[in-house]
C-alpha positions as CSV (number, residue, x, y, z in Angstrom):
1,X,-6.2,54.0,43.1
2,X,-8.5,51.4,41.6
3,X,-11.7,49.5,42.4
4,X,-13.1,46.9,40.3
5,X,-16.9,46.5,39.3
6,X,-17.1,43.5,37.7
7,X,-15.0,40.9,37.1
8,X,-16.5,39.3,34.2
9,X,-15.5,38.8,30.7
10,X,-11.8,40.2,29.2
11,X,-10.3,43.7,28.6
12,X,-9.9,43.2,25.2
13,X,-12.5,44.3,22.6
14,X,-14.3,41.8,22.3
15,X,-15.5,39.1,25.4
16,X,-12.7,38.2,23.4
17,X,-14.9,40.5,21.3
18,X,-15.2,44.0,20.6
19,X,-18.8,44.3,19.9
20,X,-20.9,41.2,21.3
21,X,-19.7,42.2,24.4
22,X,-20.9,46.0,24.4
23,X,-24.1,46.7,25.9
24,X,-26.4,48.2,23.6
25,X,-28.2,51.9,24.5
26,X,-31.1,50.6,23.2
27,X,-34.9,49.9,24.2
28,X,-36.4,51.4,27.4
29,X,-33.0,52.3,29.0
30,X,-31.7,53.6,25.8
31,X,-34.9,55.7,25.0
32,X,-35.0,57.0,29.0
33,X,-31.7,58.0,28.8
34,X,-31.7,59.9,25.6
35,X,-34.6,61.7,27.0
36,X,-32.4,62.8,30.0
37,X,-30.1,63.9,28.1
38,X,-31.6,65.9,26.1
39,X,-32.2,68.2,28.9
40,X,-28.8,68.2,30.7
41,X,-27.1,71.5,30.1
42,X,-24.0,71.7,28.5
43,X,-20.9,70.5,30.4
44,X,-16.8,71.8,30.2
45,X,-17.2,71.2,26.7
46,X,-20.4,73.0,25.5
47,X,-22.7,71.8,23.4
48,X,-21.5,70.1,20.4
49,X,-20.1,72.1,18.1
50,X,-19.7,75.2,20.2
51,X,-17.3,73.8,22.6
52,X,-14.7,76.0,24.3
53,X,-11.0,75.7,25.1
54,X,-10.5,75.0,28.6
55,X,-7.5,77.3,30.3
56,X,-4.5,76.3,31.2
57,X,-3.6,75.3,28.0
58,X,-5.9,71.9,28.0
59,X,-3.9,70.0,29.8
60,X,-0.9,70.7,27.3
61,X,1.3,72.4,29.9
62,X,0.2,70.2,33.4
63,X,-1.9,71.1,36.0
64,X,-0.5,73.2,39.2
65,X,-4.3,73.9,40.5
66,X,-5.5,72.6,43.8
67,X,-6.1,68.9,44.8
68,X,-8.5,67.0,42.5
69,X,-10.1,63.5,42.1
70,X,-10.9,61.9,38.9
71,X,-13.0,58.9,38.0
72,X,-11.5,57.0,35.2
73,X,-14.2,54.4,34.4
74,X,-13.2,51.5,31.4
75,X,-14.5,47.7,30.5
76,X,-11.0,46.6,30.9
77,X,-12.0,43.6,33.2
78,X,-9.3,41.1,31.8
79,X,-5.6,40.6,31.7
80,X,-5.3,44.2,30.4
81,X,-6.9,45.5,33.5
82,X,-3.9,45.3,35.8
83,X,-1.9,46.5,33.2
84,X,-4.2,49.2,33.0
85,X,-4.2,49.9,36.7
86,X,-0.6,50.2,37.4
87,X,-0.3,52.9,34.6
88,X,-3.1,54.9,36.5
89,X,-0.7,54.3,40.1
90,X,2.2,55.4,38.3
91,X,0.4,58.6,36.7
92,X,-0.5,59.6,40.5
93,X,2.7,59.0,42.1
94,X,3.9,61.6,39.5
95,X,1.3,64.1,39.8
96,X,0.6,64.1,43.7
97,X,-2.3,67.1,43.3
98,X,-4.2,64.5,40.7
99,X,-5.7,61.3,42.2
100,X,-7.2,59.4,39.0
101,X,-9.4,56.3,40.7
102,X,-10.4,53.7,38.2
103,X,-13.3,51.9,37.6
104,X,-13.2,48.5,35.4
105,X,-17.1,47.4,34.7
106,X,-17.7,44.8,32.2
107,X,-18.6,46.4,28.9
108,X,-22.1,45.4,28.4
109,X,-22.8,47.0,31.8
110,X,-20.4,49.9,31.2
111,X,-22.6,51.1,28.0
112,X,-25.5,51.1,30.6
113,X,-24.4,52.7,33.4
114,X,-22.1,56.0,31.5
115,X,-25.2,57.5,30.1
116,X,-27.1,56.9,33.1
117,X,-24.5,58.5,35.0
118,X,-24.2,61.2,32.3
119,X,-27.9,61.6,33.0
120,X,-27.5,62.0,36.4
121,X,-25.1,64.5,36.6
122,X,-22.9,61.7,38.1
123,X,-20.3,60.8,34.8
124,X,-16.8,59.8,35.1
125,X,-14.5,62.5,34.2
126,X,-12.5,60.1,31.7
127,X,-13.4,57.0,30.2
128,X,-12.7,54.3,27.4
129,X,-14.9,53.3,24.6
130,X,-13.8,51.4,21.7
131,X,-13.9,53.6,17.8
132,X,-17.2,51.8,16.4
133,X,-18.9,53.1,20.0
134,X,-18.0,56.5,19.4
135,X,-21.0,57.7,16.8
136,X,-23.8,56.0,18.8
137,X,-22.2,58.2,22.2
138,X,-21.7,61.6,20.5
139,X,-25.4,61.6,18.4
140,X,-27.2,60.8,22.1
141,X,-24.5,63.6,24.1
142,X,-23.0,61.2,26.3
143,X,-19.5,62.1,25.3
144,X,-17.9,65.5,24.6
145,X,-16.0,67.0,21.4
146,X,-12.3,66.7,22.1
147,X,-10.8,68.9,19.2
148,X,-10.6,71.3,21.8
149,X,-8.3,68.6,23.3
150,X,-6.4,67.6,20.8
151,X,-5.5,71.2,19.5
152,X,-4.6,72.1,23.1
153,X,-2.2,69.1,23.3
154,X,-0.5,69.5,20.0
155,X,-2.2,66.0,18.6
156,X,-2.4,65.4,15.0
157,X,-2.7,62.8,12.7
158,X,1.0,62.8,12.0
159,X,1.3,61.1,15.9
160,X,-0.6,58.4,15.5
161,X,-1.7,55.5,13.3
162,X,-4.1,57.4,10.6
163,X,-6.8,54.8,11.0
164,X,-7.0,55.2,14.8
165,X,-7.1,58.7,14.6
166,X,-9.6,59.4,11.8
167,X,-11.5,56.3,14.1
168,X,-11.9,59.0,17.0
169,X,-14.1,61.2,14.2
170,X,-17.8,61.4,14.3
171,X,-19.5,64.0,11.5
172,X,-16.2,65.9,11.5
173,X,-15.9,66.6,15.5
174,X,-13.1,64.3,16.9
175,X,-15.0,62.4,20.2
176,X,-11.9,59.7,20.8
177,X,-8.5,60.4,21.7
178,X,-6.4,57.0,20.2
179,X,-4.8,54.7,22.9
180,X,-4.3,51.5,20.9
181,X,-5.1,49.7,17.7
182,X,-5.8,46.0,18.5
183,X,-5.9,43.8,15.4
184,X,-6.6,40.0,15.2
185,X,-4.1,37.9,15.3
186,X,-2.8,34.1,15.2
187,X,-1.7,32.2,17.6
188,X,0.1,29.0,18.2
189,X,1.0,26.3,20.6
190,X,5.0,25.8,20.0
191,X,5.4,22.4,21.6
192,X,2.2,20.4,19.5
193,X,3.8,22.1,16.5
194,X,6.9,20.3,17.5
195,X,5.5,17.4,18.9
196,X,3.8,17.1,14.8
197,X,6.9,17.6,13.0
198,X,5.7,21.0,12.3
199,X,8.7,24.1,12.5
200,X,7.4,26.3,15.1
201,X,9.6,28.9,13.7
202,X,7.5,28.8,10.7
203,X,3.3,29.5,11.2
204,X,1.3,29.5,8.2
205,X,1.7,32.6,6.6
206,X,-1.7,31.4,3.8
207,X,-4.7,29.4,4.0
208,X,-2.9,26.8,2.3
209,X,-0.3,26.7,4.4
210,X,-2.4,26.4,7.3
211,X,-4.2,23.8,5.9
212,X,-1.7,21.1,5.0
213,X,-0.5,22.1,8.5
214,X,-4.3,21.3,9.9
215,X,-4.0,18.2,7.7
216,X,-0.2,17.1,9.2
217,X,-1.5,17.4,12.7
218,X,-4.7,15.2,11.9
219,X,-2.7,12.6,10.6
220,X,-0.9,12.6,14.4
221,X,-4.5,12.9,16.6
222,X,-4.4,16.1,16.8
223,X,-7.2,18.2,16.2
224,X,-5.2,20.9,15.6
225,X,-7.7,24.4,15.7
226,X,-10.7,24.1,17.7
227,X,-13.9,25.8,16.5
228,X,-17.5,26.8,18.0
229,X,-20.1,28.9,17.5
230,X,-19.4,30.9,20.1
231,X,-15.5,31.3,19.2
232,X,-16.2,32.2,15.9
233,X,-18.9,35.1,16.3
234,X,-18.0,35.8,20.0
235,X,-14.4,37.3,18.7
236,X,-12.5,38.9,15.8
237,X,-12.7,35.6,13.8
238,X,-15.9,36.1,11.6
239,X,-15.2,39.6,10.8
240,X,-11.6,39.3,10.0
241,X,-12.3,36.4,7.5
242,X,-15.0,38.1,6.1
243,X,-13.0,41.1,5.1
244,X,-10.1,38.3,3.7
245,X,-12.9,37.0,1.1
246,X,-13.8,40.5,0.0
247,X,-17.0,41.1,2.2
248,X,-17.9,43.8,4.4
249,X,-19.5,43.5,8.0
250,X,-21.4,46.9,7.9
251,X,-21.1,48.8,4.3
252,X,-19.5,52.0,4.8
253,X,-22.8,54.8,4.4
254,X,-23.9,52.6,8.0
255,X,-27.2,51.8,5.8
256,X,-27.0,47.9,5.1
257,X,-25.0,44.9,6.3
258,X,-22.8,43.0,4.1
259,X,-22.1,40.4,6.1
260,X,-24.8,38.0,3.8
261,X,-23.2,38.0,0.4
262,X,-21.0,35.8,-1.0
263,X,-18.0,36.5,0.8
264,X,-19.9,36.6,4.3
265,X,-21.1,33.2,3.5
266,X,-17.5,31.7,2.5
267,X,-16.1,33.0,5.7
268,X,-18.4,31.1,7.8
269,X,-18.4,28.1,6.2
270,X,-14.2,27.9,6.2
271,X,-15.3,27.9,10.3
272,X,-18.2,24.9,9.6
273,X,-15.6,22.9,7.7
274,X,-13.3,22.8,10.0
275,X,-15.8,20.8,12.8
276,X,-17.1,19.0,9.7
277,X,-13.7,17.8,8.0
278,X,-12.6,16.9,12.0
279,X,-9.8,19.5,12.3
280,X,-11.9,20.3,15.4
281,X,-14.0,18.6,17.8
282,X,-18.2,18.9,17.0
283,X,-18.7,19.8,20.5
284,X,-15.9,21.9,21.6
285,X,-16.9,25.2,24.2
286,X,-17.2,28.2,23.7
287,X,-13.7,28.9,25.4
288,X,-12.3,25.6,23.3
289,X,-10.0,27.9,21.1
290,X,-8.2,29.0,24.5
291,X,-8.4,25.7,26.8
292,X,-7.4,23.4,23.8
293,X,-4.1,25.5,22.9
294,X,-3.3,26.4,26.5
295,X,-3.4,22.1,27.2
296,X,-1.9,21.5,24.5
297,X,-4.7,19.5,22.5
298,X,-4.4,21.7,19.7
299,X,-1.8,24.3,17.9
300,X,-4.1,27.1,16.5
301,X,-6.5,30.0,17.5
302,X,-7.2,32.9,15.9
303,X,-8.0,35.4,18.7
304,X,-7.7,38.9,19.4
305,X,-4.5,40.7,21.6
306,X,-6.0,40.4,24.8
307,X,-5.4,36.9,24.3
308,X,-1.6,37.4,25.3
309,X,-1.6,38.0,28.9
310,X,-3.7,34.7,29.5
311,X,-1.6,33.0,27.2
312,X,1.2,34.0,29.5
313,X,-0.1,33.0,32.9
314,X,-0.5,29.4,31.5
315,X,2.5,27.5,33.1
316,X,5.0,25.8,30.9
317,X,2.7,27.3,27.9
318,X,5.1,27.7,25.1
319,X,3.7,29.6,22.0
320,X,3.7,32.1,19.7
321,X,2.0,34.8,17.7
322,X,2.0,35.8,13.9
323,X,0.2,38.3,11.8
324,X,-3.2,36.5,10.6
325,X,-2.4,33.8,7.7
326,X,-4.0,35.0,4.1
327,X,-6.9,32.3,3.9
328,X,-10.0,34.4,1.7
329,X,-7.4,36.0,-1.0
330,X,-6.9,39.5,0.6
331,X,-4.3,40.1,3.2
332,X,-6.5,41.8,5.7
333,X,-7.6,41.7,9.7
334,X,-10.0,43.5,11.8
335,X,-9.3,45.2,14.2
336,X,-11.0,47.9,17.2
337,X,-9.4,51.1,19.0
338,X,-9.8,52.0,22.4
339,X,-10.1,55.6,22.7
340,X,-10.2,58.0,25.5
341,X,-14.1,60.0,25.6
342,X,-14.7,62.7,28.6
343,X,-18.1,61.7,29.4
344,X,-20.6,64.9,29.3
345,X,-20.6,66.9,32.8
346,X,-23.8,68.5,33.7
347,X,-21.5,70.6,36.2
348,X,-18.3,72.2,34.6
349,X,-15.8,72.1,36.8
350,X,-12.6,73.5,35.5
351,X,-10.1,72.3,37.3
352,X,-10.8,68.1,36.7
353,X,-11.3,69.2,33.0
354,X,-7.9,70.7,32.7
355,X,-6.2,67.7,35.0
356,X,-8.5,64.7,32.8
357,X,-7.0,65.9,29.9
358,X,-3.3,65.8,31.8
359,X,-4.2,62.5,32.2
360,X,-5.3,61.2,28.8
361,X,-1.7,63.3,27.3
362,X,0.4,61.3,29.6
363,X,-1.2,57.9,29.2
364,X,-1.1,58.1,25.5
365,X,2.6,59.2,25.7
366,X,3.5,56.0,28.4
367,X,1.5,53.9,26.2
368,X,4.4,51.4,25.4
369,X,3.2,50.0,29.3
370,X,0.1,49.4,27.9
371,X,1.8,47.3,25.0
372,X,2.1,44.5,28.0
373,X,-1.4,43.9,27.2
374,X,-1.2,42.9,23.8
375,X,-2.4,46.2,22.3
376,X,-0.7,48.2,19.9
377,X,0.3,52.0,20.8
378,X,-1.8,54.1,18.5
379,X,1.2,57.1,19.5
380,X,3.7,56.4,16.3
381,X,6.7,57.7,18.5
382,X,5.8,54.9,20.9
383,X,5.6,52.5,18.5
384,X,8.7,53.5,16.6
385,X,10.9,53.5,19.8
386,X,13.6,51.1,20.6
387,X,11.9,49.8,23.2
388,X,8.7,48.5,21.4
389,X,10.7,46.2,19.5
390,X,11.4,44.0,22.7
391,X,7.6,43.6,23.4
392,X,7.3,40.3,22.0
393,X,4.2,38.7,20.5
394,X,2.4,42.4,20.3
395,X,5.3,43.4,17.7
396,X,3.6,40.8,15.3
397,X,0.4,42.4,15.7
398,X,2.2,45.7,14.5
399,X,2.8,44.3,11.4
400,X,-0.8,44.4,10.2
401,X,-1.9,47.8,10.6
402,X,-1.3,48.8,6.9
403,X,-4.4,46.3,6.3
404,X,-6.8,46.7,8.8
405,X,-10.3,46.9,8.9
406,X,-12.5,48.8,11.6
407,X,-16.4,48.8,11.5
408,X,-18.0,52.2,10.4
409,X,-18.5,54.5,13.7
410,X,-22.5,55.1,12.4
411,X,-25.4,55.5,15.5
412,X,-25.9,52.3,16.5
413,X,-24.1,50.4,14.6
414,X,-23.0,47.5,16.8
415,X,-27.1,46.9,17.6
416,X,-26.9,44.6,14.3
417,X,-24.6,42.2,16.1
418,X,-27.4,40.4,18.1
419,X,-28.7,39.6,15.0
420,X,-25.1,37.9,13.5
421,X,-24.2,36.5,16.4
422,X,-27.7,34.2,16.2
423,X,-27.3,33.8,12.7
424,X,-23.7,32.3,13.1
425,X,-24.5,30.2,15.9
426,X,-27.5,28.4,13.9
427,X,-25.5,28.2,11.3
428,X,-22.8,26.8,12.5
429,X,-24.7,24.3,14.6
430,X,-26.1,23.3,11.4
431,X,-29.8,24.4,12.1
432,X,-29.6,26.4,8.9
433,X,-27.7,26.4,5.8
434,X,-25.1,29.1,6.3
435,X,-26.5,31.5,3.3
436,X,-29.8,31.5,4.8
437,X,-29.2,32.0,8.2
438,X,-26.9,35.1,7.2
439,X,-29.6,36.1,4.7
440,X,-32.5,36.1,7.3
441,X,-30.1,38.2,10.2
442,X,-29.3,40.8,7.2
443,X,-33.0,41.6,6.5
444,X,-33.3,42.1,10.1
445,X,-30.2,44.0,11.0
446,X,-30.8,46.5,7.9
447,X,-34.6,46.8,9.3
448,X,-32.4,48.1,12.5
449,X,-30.0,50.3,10.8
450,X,-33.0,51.9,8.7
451,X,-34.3,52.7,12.3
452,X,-31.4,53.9,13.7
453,X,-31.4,56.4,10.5
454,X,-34.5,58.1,11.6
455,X,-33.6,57.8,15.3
456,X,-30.0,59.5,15.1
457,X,-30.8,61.5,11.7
């Protein structure tokens, strides 16, 4: 069974983006509900730290207990949603005494509304948050420990992709249980390829390559990689190219951003030059990247895997998708996690803890379903199997999870994004000179971080 919330924004991790489409737990609501709480008893889990196996195995051997009904709340408000959903109706035609009902809410509503709900003794018994959300959830108890979970369901490293894994850590207690990896990746528009002399067999594979490609399609008209503001910080882009120059977003201790040296600079500049050398329109939207290469006015995007299921509803659309050309020197991506939390229950109620857990086993182990939406399964056998390697464009996002970069999991670490994302935008607007506009959002965003310090501890 599932209901829908909201409509707005995409499933993937970011609106495309991962962390400008979060809402923050911070200010008055933040402050409110880390004050409630603080005074919420401990739920199935116990406090953290102290948390107690649940019986019947965790979840590891099924659940044969009495009728129960589970609310599965997730931001997956996109193309993945559906995708999403029919896993959840196939999970209850299978297990007839569990009925899971899910709940997509757009991301910067669903970070509002879990602690509250948490606070209220109201949570969802399962839910989704993405690996960099998982710190700022466990330091203000709105999620549970799962290593209780995973040692009940036989889960280890050796089952998944390490980096998704270790991503569902947070001081040493595992919070996340990995569904997916989802990487950036490069997409292209088959037929203006063609239509420019270009092989569409063949998508740049370097930065020089995909410029003298740029530079082909300009010579025919075509504008061939549309670029704004809002494309650029409002996705993977930024941060990806960022780590290909060298640079970090966040520095690793959670203490400072990096995103204002040299490499930080270079990245969005690349972005400025392509408006200001006229491989993209001055005044393309914010959704240009997608409209243009969906149309067929241009060949490129960089975007993130949620990008494929629109990319397939477009009607004639013929395209493609590669792992991220090498433009910055370093053949590297970023990328997010969703992971599967148990919200904190003020209420213990056995029965849905040992059936949620059911559920989160089985979804992770039917994962290569969830594949359709452009993600890639976190579960190595369900990556390895036969059957992956007919999924199409998400089999080239596979490739780049050997260099993949997520954002430290630190309290509060996506609150510095605000401060990017306006730094970007008047820089690539051309209000500011891109160093300085960085420069200024840094001193700001480590003025937050510092804060966030004394605030988590």
């Amino acid at each position: 069974m599932t209901k829908t919330f909201s409509a707005a924004g995409t499933g993937g991790s970011f609106a495309g983006s991962a962390i400008t489409r979060r809402g923050l737990l911070g200010g008055a609501l933040g402050t409110a509900v880390a004050a409630g709480l603080a005074g919420c008893s401990p739920g199935s889990a116990g406090a953290p730290g102290t948390q107690q196996s649940v019986a019947g195995g965790g979840g590891s051997q099924g659940y044969d207990g009495p009728n129960v009904e589970l609310a599965y709340w997730n931001g997956l408000t996109g193309g993945d949603g559906p995708i999403m959903r029919k896993l959840v109706s196939n999970f209850n035609k299978e297990h007839p005494n569990i009925k899971v009902t899910m709940t997509a809410i757009a991301w910067a509503e669903f970070f509002q509304k879990v602690p509250a709900a948490v606070s209220n003794g109201k949570a969802p018994n399962i839910g989704i948050m993405h690996n960099d959300d998982l710190g700022t959830n466990a330091a203000r108890r709105v999620i549970d420990p799962l290593d209780d979970v995973a040692t009940a369901l036989n889960l280890t490293e050796a089952d998944f992709a390490p980096l998704a894994w270790n991503g569902g850590l947070y001081n040493g207690q595992r919070y996340g249980i990995p569904l997916d990896i989802h990487p950036a990746g490069f997409f292209y528009n088959k037929t203006v390829m063609e239509k420019a002399g270009l092989d569409p067999t063949k998508p740049p594979t370097t930065g020089d390559e995909l410029m003298t490609q740029l530079e082909t399609l300009k010579s025919k008209g075509i504008q061939g990689m549309w670029t704004s503001a809002l494309s650029v910080y409002n996705g993977p882009t930024a941060h990806m190219l960022t780590y290909q120059f060298g640079g970090k977003m966040v520095n690793d201790d959670g203490l400072t951003v990096g995103w204002a040296e040299e490499p930080g600079v270079k990245a969005i500049q690349w972005f400025k030059d392509l408006i200001d050398q006229g491989y993209s329109p001055k005044n393309a939207a914010g959704d240009g990247d997608f409209v243009s290469i969906s149309n067929g006015k241009s060949a490129f995007m960089f975007n993130g895997p949620w990008m494929t299921t629109p990319m397939d509803a477009v009607k004639g659309l013929e395209w493609g998708a590669s792992p991220v050309p090498n433009v910055g020197g370093q053949q590297v991506t970023w990328a997010g996690s969703h992971q599967f939390v148990l919200p904190r229950q003020i209420k213990a109620d056995e029965n849905k803890a040992i059936a949620s857990r059911v559920f989160v086993n089985w979804i992770s182990q039917q994962s290569l379903g969830w594949a359709d939406a452009g993600m890639v399964p976190a579960r190595n056998e369900v990556r390895e199997s036969p059957e992956f390697a007919s999924k199409g464009p998400v089999t080239e996002f596979a490739k780049e999870l050997d260099y993949i970069r997520f954002v430290p999991s630190v309290p509060g670490v996506t609150d510095v994004f605000t401060e990017y994302n306006q730094a970007v935008s008047s820089a690539m607007l051309g209000k500011q000179p891109v160093a300085d506009a960085l420069g200024q959002a840094a001193e700001r965003a480590n003025k937050i971080l510092a804060a966030n310090k004394k605030k988590y501890g």
